[in-house]
C-alpha positions as CSV (number, residue, x, y, z in Angstrom):
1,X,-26.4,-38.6,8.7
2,X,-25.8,-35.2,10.7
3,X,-29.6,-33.7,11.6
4,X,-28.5,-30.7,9.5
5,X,-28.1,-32.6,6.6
6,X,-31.1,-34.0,7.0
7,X,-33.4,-30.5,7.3
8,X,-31.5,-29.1,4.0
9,X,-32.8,-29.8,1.5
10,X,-30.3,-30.2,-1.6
11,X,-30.6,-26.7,-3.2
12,X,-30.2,-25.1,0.1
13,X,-26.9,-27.2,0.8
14,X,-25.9,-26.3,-2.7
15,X,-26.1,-22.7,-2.0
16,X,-24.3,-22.9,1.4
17,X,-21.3,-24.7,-0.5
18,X,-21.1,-21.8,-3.2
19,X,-21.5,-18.8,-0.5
20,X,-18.5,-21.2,1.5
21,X,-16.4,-21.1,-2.0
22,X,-17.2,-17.5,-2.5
23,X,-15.9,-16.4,0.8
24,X,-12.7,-17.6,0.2
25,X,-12.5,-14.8,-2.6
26,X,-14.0,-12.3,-0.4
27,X,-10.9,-12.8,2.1
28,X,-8.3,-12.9,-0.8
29,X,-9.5,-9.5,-1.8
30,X,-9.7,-8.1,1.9
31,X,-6.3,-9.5,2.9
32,X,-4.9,-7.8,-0.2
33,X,-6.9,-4.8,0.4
34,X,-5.5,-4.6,4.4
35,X,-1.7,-5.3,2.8
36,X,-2.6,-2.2,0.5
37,X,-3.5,-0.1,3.1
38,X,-0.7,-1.0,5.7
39,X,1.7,-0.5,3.1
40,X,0.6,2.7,2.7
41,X,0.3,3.7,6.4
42,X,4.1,2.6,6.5
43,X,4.6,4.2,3.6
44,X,3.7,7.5,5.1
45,X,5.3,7.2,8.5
46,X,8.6,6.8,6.4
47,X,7.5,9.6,4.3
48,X,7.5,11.9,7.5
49,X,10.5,10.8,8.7
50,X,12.8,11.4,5.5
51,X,10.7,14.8,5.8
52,X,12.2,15.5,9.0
53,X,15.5,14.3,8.0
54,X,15.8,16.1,4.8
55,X,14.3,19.5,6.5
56,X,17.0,19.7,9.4
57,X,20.1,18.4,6.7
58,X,19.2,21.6,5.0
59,X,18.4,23.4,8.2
60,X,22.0,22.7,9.1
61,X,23.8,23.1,5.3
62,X,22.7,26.5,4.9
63,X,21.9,27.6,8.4
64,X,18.7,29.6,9.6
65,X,19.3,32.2,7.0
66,X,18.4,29.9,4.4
67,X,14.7,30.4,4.1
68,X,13.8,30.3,0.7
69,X,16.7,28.8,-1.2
70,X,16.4,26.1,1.8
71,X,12.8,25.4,0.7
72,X,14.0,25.3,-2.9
73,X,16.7,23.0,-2.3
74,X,14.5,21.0,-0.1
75,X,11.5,20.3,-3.0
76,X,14.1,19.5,-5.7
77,X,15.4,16.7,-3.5
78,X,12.1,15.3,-2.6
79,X,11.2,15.2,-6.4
80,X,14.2,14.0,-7.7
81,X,14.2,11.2,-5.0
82,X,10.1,10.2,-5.5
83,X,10.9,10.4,-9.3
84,X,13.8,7.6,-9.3
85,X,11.8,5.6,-6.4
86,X,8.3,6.0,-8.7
87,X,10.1,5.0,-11.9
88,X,12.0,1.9,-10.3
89,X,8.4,1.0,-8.7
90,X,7.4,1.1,-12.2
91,X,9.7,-0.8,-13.6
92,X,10.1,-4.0,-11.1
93,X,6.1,-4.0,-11.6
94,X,6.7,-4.4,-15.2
95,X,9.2,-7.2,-15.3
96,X,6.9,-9.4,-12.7
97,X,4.0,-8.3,-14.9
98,X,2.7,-7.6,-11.4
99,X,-0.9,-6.2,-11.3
100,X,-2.5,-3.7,-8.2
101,X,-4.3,-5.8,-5.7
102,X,-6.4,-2.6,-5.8
């Protein structure tokens, strides 16, 4: 019999076992927690770089001059696109019956 099996004494070992079994949640919830987050992170870099892409297309369609109606233009694309991306989100979360890690 191992020496540290021997010292425990059988509540203690009991307790050890649960706090083992309980860390196994504990790393569930922070590896979903670190997917949230990196999803996000990516989420935002792509964010940016349809920002960029979006802001020169309409840079170049309606030239410098385009100031205003430019800016106009560019916040009705953004919406429309985040509203059909949020409502698809929505709806293949639905059909999986998918709940937030979060």
């Amino acid at each position: 019999m191992p020496l540290a099996r021997r010292l425990l004494p059988e509540r203690s070992r009991r307790r050890q076992a649960h706090i083992q079994r309980g860390g196994s949640a504990v790393r569930d919830v922070y590896l979903a927690t670190m997917i949230s987050l990196a999803t996000a992170a990516f989420g935002v870099v792509a964010a940016l770089a349809w920002n960029a892409f979006i802001t020169e297309l309409v840079k170049q369609v309606l030239g410098a001059e385009g100031g205003l109606i430019g800016l106009l233009i560019y916040a009705v694309v953004v919406t429309i696109l985040a509203v059909v991306v949020i409502t698809w989100l929505g709806r293949l979360a639905e059909r999986s019956g998918s709940k937030p890690a979060i």
